[in-house]
C-alpha positions in Angstrom: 8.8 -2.5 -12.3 9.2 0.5 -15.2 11.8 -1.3 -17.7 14.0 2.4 -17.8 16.6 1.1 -20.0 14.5 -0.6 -22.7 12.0 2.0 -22.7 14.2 4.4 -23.2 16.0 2.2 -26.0 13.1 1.1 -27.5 10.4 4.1 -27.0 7.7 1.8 -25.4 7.0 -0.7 -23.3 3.7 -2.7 -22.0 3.0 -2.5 -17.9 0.1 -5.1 -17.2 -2.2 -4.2 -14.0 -1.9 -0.8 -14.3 -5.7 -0.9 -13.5 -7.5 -3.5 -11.6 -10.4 -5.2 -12.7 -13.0 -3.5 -10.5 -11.2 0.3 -11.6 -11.6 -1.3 -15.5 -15.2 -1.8 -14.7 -15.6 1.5 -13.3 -14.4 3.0 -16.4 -16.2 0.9 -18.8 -19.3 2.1 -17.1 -18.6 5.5 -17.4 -17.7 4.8 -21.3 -20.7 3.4 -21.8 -22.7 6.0 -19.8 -21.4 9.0 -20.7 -18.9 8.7 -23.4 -21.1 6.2 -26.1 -21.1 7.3 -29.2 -24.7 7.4 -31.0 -23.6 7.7 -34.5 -21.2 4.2 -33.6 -17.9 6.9 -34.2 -15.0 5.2 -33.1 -13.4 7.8 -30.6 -14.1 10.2 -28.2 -11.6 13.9 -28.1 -11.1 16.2 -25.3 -11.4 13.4 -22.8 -9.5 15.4 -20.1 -12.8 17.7 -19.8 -14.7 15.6 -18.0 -13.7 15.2 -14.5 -13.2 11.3 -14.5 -11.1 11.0 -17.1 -9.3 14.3 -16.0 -9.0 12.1 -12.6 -7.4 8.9 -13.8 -5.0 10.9 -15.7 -3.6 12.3 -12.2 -4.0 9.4 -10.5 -1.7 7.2 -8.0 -1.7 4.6 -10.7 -1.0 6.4 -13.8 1.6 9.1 -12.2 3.1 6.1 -10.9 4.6 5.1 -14.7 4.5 8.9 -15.9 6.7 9.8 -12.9 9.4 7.2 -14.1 8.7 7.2 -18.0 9.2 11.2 -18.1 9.4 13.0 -14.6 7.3 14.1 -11.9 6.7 17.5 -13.4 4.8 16.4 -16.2 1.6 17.4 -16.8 -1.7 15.7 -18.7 -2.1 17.5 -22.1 -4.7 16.1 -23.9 -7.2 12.0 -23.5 -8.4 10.7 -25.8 -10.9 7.4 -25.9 -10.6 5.3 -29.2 -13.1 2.3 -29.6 -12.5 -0.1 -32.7 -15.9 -2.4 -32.9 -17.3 -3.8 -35.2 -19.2 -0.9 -37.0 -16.0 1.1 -36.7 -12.9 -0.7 -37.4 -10.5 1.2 -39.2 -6.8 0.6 -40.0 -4.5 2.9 -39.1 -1.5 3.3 -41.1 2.2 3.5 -40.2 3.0 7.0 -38.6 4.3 9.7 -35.9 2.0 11.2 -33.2 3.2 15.0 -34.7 0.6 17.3 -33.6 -0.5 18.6 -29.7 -3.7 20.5 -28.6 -3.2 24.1 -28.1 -6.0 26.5 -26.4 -5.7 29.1 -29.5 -3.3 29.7 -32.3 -1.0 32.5 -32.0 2.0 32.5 -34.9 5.0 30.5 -33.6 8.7 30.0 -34.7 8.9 26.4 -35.3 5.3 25.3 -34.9 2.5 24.7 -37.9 1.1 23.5 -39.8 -2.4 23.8 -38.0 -5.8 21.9 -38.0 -8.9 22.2 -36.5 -10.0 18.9 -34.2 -13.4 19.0 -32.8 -13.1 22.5 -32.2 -9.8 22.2 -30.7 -6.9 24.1 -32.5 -3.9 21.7 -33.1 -0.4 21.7 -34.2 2.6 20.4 -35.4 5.4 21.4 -32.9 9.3 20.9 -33.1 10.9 17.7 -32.5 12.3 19.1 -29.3 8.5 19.2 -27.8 7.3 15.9 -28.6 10.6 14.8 -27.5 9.7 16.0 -24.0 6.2 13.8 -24.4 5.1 10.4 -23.5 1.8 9.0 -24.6 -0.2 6.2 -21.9 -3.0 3.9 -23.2 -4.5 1.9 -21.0 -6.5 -1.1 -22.3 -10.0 -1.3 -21.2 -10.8 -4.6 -23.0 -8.5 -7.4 -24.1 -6.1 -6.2 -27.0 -4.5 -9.5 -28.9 -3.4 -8.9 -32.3 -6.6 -10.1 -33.7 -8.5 -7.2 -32.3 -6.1 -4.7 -33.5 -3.0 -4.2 -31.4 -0.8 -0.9 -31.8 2.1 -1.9 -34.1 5.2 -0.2 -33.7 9.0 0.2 -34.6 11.5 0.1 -31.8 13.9 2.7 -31.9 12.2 4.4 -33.7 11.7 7.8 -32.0 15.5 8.7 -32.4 14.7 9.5 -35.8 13.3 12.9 -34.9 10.0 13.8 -37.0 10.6 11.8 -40.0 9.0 13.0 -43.4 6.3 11.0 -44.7 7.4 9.5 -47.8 10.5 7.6 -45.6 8.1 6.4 -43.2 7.6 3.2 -45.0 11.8 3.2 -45.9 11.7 3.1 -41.8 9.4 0.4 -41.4 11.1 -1.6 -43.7 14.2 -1.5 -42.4 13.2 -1.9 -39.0 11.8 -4.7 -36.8 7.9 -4.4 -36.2 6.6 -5.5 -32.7 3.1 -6.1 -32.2 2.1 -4.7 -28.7 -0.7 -6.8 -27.0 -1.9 -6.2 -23.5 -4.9 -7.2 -21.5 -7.4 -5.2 -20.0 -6.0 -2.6 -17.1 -2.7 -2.8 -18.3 -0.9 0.1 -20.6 1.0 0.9 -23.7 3.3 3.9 -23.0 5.1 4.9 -25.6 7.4 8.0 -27.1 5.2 10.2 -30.2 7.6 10.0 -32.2 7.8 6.0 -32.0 6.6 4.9 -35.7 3.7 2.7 -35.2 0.2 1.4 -36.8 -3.0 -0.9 -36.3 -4.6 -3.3 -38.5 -8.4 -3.1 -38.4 -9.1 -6.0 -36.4 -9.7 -9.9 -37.8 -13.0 -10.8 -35.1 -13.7 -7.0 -33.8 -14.9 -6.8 -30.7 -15.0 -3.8 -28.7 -11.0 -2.5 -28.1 -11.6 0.6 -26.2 -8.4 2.6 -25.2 -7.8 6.1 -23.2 -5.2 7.7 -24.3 -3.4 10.3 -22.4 -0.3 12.6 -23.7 1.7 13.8 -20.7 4.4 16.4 -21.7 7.2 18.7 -19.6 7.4 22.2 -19.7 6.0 25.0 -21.4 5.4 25.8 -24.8 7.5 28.4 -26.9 6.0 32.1 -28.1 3.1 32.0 -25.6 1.3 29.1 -26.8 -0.6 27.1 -23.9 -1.6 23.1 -23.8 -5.5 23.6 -24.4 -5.5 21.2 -21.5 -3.9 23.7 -19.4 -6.4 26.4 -20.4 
């Protein structure tokens, strides 16, 4: 059952057996298929491309938390696949998920400022947009602390965006959870939750699909490049 009340105190919660082990096998096959990275880069962009991926996103499993974390109007936005092994095992330092993937830039009230992603056009949007978010990572391996676990600050996401120079002021004034799953299960959590990862102790592989699900449109004619 979707923990509503902590979630929404907290701005994240862990559901194990999101996936079952023959569906997390299914996936890892597809990863390793078509989604391997030759030059050992830890992360794969634009994951909602490829009809799988775009699949799982909208399926009975995954709306099944969405529906309850932020609505059943909500729409996949952008996937993501991250892989920490051990030739890439980088740490990731405390921080707000601040930008979204738009199909092209067109000179908004409110939004910037803007990046280029793997020839994706990006951008920082108000708070009130990322507010209106929730981010799903499902675990396709193991994920104890040791290989890396998301670290994050409950409560956080109340703050609004929070300028980067307080972001360690945050940290330290708040109570750090580590957030370890097992394979199948998933992380869903707010953007704006503060939150980090070690580079792992033993690496092994720690490969996670991450999905941002978001409600209603976007201001000035801008369009999710999901959406495109």
């Amino acid at each position: 059952m979707f923990p509503v009340a902590a979630f929404a105190r907290d701005g994240y919660c862990v559901i194990e057996g999101v996936l079952g082990s023959d569906e997390v096998a299914r996936l890892l096959a597809l990863v390793e298929s078509d989604l391997a990275k030759p030059d050992g880069r830890g992360g794969v962009r634009n994951l909602l491309n490829f009809r799988a991926m775009r699949g799982l996103a909208e399926s009975a499993a995954v709306r099944e938390v969405v529906d309850v974390a932020l609505g059943p109007g909500a729409q996949p936005v952008r996937g993501i696949l991250f892989d920490k092994t051990g030739a890439a095992n980088w740490k990731v330092p405390w921080h707000q998920d601040v930008t979204i993937a738009v199909a092209k830039r067109v000179e908004t009230e409110g939004y910037g400022p803007w990046s280029r992603k793997d020839g994706v056009t990006h951008v920082q949007p108000p708070a009130s947009v990322l507010e209106q978010m929730v981010s799903v990572r499902i675990h396709l391996d193991d994920c104890p602390e040791k290989n890396g676990a998301l670290k994050v600050v409950p409560g956080s996401h109340t703050m609004g965006k929070i300028q980067e120079r307080r972001i360690p002021e945050v940290v330290a004034q708040g109570t750090v959870t580590v957030c370890e799953a097992m394979a199948g299960g998933a992380l869903v959590m707010r953007p704006l939750l503060v939150h980090s990862s070690s580079a792992a102790s033993k690496p092994g592989h720690r490969r996670v699909i991450h999905f941002d699900f978001a409600t209603g449109e976007l201001a000035g004619g801008l369009i999710w490049a999901a959406g495109k």
